[in-house]
Each structure stands twice: as structure tokens, then as C-alpha cells.
ZAKOL-409257 format. One record per residue (C-alpha): residue in three letters; x, y, z. Coordinates in pm, whole numbers, plus 50000, padded with zeros to 5 digits. Layout:
<sepas>
alaXYZ...
</sepas>
This chain:
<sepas>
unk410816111219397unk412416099419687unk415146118919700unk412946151519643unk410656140819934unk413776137720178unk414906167520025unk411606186720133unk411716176620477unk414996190820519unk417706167720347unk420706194420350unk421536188719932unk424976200719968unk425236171020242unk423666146019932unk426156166119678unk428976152119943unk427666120219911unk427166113019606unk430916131119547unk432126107719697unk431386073219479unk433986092319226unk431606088118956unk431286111218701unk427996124618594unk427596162118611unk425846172918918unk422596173119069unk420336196619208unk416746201719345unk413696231319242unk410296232419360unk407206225919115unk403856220319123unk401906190019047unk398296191019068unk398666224419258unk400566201319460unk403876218219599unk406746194619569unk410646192919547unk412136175019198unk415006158919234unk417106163318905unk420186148718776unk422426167018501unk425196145418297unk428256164318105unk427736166017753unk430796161917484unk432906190117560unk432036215517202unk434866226817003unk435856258717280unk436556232217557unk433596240517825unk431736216317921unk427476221217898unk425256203618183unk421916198718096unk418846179618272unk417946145918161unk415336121718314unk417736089418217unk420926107618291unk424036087618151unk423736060017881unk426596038617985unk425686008218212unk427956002618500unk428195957818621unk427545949018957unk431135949519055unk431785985718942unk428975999019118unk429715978419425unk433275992919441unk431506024919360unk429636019619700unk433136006019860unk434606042419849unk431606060619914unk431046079920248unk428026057520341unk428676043120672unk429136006620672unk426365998120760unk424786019720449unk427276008220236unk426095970120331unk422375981520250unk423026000619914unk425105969019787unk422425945819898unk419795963619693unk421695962619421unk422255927519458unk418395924519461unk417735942119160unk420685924218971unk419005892419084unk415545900318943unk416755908518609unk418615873518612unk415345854618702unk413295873318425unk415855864918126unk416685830518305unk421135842318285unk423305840218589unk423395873218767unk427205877618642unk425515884118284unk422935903418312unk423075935618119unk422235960918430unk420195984318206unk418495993418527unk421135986618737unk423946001318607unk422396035818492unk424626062318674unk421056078418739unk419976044818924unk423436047519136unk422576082419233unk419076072519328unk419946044819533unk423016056919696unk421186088719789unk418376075319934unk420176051520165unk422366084620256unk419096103520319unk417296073420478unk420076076220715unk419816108720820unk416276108520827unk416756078021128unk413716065721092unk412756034921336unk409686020921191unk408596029620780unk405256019320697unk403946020120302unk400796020320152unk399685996819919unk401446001419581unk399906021919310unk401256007419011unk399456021918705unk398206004718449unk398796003618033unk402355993717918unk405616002417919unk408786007917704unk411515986717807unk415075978117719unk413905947917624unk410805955617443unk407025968417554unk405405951217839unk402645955618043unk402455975018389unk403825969018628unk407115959618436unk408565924418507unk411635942018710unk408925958818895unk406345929018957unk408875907819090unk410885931419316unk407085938019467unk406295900319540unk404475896719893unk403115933919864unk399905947819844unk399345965719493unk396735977419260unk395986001218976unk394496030018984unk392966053518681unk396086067918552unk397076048418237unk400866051418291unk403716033818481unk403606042318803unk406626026419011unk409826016518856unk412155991418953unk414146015619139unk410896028819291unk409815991319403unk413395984219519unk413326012119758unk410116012019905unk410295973019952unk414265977820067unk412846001320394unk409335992620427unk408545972620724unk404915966320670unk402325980320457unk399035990520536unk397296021720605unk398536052520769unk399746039021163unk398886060221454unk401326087921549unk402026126021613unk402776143221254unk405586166821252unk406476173320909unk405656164620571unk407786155120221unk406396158219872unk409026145319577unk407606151419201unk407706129318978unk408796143018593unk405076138118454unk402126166818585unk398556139518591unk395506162918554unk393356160618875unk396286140419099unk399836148719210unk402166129019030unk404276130919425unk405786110619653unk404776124220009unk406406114820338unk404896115320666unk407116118320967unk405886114121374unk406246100521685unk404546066621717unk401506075721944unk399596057022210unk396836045021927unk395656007621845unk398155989721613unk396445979321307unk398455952821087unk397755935920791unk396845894420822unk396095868420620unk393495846420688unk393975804720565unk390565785920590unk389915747320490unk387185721820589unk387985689720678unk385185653420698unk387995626220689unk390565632520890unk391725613621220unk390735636221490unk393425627421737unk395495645921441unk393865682021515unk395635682121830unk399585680321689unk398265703421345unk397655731421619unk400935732521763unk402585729821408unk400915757521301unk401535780821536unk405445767721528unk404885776821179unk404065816621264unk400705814821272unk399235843721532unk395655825021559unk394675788621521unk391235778621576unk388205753121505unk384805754521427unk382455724421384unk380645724421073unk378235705220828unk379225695920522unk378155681820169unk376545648420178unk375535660820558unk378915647320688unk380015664921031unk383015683720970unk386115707321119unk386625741820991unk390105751421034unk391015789521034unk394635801021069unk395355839521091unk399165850121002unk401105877220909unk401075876920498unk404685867120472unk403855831520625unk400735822320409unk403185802820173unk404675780820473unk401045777920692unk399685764720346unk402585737820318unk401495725920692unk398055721720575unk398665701620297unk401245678220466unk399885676620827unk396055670020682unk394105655620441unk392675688120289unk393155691919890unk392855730019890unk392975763120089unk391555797920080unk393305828820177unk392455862920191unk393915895720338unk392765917920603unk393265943920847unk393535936321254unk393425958221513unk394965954221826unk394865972122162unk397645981922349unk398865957722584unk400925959922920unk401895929623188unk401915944223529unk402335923723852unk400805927824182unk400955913024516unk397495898524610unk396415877224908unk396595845524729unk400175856424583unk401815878524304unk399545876024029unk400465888423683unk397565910823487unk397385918223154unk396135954423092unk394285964722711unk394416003722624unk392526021022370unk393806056122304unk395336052922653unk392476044022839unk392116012922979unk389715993222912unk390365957523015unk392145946123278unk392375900023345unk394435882523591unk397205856723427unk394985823423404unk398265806123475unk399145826323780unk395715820323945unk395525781123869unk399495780524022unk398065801024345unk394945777124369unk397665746924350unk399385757624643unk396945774224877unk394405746024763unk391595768724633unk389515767624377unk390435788124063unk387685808824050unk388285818024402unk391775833324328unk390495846724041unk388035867624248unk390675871224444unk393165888424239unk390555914924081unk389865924624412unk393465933024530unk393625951424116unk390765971224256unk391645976324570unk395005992824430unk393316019524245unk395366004923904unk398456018624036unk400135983824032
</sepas>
């Protein structure tokens, strides 16, 4: 599905035919035809193994969702990737993956990587997949990739190993720290390859960021869902002027029995921990004790190590957590050249207007220091000369 939704934005296939040529791996050959799902116009990607040559010597290609049967190790398909024409730095990423989804099959049958039986992994379809995306990810040269929230599915699922239900353990663990859920369709939804990708490229996931659409991708899936298109769609822009909105955690305790002169150094840890937000709230408590709400906000990737903070640098027993969305103006520094001094301002934009404009606190109690005024006075001061300038600073 990937591969079909690069193909439909313009992913020159005889470009991914090179490509993939080029691991020297036999398999047939590939192509791509458009096909509806859900009324849904999309490109499928298809791959097409040899079959036994019959008794007159010509071979017979033929499609097949699960192309090849034989399972490649680790080290073949890495010195697959070796003589590929990836670039390097492609070559690097497509091993690395790999790597990743060698190492999840380890942890879920408890072996050393070396033994794992790459049923995922070493399917010649699987090599194609991966390969070819990072080759199309490439030329697409994207600088930011943002993914929703994971549809997953829901039911169960035939593996190698037996029938287990969705997401499959491959799956679940390759999409640890990611949003998912499932929706009404009572199928499986994203495969390992699927959650190795998207988690391989994805930078942050959340909904659709502000920009300027130019074109759109749909890849099909092999199944056509009554009522929703089994597709993967792509959305390429430019990143527009628009608020950034970002997923956060938020990490909440109260605390009655705790040294107070202790909230001071738990602040600073925390934020050298990653937090984005630290703050306290007086509250009342059971038994009508007087007590200190602590709320950290941080990205969801640091919820784990704000947590361990918590529970060594206080005497709280547990934590809540829960994700949301933040949004956050545009922001811009610009200096200016006041009559108390150069004074730094920090400007706040929404959909390129601006709407807020504040002198640097530091800046003004600096100027005050040395021209012996009172803050407020330089303050005053400084959104004078702002005005004054028309904004043109």
C-alpha cells in the first residue's frame, strides 16, 4: 500500500523496477494497475514470483499476495541491501528496519535475533516492500512525515505461529509509543511491515498539520471493505504559516508529605528530564491536609522517564497520565533598539497575523540594572519604541 501510494503520486515504476533489479534477487517482477476500493481510485502495488518452469521450458509469472515461500536470514537480506542501488544513506535505513523487525520477532519467542525464523522478515515480498519504499521515500524527499493514529482492526489473525489476536504481536510491539485504535472493520489492518514503515518515517503522529496540498497518493490494499477504502492515501504540501498542533502527555500527582524545600530541585529535574511544562497548584486533600498538585506536560516519548523522576525525586506512590493535543502559535525573536537599550521581543502569529507581541523580561530587568530604573519603567519603555516602529523591527 505504500508502494502503490508513492506510485500514484508519481513514483516512475520503471525507476522502482531499477531498484529493486538491483538487490539481484530473484522473484519475477512487479508491476502496478489502478482499482477501485470503495469507489475509491487507487494504485495496487503487485508482486509476481516465477513458477516451476512446465515441461516446454517457459517460465509462467503469476500474482500472489505472499509472493515467494522461501525465507531469506538477516545476513542475506542485508547483503541483499549491500549491492542494491540505495544510496548509503538508504541502504543504512533499509538495514536498520530490518534489524528492527528481526529484533521484535526475537523478543516475542524470547531466541537471540541470530535464530529467529524471519517468516516476516525474510519473505522476498517483505524485501521488495521495504527496499522500495525507502527507494521511493527517497525520491519523494520528504522533510517532515506526520501519521495519523493507527487503525489497527480488530478480530484475529493467522500467523506463522498460530492465530492471535489483532494487532499481531510483530505488529503491537513494532507500534509501542504510538497512538492506535480499532475501528469497525473486523480484519487485520496493519502488518508488521505496515507498522515498521510508518513508525520507520513517521516523525510524530497526530492529526493532519497545517500546509499547502499539492498532490495526493492512494495505495490499495488486496481486500475491497464495503462502505470504506481499504487505501493508503498520502498527502503532500508545503508546511504553511498555521499553528503547530503536537501531541503531549500530561503527568499529574498530589503530594501532603513531602519537604517543601524539595519542590524547588524536582522542577529543574524535570524539565532536565524533557518536560515542556512544570507547574504547581495548591490543593486540599483527604483528611483536609493542604497539599501540592504537580502537573508535568511532555512530549509522549518522555512519559516513561518524567514518571521515574517522580517516583525517585518525591514521595508520591502513583501517577496519572493522559494524552492530548497542544496548540502552539507561531513564534519569532526580533530585536530592537529602544531608549533604555536593545531589547529582545518575542512575537506570537496566528495564521500570520500577529497577535502578541512582549518585551524579553530578562532584557528589561538587565536595562533597569544599568540605567537604574524600575522594571516596569523599561518595560513601558520598550513597547513604546515596538510601537513607535510600526512592527518593522
Amino acid at each position: 500500500m505504500v508502494l502503490g501510494a508513492l506510485l500514484d503520486l508519481g513514483l516512475p515504476l520503471d525507476a522502482l523496477r531499477g531498484a529493486l533489479g538491483s538487490l539481484a534477487i530473484e522473484y519475477g517482477e512487479v508491476d502496478a494497475k489502478r482499482v477501485l476500493r470503495a469507489g475509491v481510485s487507487s494504485m495496487k502495488f503487485q508482486v509476481h514470483e516465477w513458477e516451476p518452469a512446465p515441461p516446454s521450458g517457459a517460465h509462467v509469472a503469476h500474482a500472489h499476495p505472499h509472493a515467494h515461500a522461501h525465507h531469506h536470514s538477516l545476513k542475506e537480506v542485508a547483503a541483499y541491501i549491500g549491492r542494491s542501488a540505495l544510496s548509503p544513506e538508504g541502504k543504512d535505513r533499509a538495514t536498520h528496519l530490518f534489524e528492527r523487525l528481526a529484533r521484535a520477532e526475537a523478543d516475542i519467542h524470547a531466541i537471540p535475533v541470530e535464530q529467529v525464523h524471519l517468516h516476516e522478515v525474510g519473505a522476498v515480498d517483505s524485501i521488495i516492500d521495504i527496499v522500495g519504499a525507502v527507494f521511493g521515500m527517497e525520491w519523494l524527499h520528504a522533510d517532515r512525515i506526520v501519521a495519523s493514529p493507527m487503525n489497527v482492526g480488530r478480530g484475529m489473525v493467522k500467523c506463522a505461529h498460530g492465530t492471535f489476536p489483532v494487532p499481531a504481536p510483530a505488529t503491537a510491539a513494532l507500534l509501542a509509543g504510538v497512538p492506535i485504535y480499532a475501528g469497525e472493520i473486523e480484519a487485520e489492518l496493519v502488518t508488521p511491515t505496515g507498522a515498521l514503515l510508518v513508525t520507520g518515517y513517521a516523525s510524530e503522529f497526530g492529526p493532519l498539520p497545517s500546509m499547502r496540498l499539492e498532490k495526493t497518493g492512494y495505495g490499495a490494499g488486496d481486500r475491497d471493505f464495503k462502505g470504506v477504502p481499504n487505501v493508503l492515501r498520502l498527502m503532500v504540501g508545503e508546511a504553511s504559516g498555521g499553528n503547530a498542533v503536537e501531541r503531549i502527555v500530561s503527568i499529574e500527582c498530589e503530594i501532603d508529605d513531602m519537604n517543601p524545600q524539595l519542590f524547588g530541585p524536582l522542577m529543574e529535574r524535570l524539565y532536565a528530564a524533557g518536560a515542556l511544562e512544570v507547574f504547581y497548584a495548591a490543593v486540599q486533600m483527604k483528611k483536609n491536609r493542604p497539599g501540592t498538585l504537580v502537573t508535568v506536560l511532555a512530549r509522549p516519548t518522555d512519559r516513561d522517564t518524567i514518571s521515574g523522576v517522580l517516583f525517585a525525586e518525591t514521595t508520591t506512590i502513583g501517577v496519572r497520565h493522559q494524552e492530548m493535543l497542544r496548540e502552539r502559535l507561531e513564534r519569532e525573536v526580533r530585536s530592537l533598539e529602544t531608549p533604555a537599550g536593545r531589547i529582545r521581543f518575542k512575537l506570537a502569529r496566528r495564521d500570520g497575523r500577529v497577535v502578541n507581541v512582549a518585551p524579553e523580561f530578562e532584557d528589561c530587568a538587565r536595562a533597569a540594572a544599568e540605567r537604574g530604573l524600575a522594571i516596569k519603567d523599561v518595560q513601558a519603555i520598550a513597547v513604546k519604541a515596538w510601537l513607535d516602529s510600526g512592527g518593522t523591527a
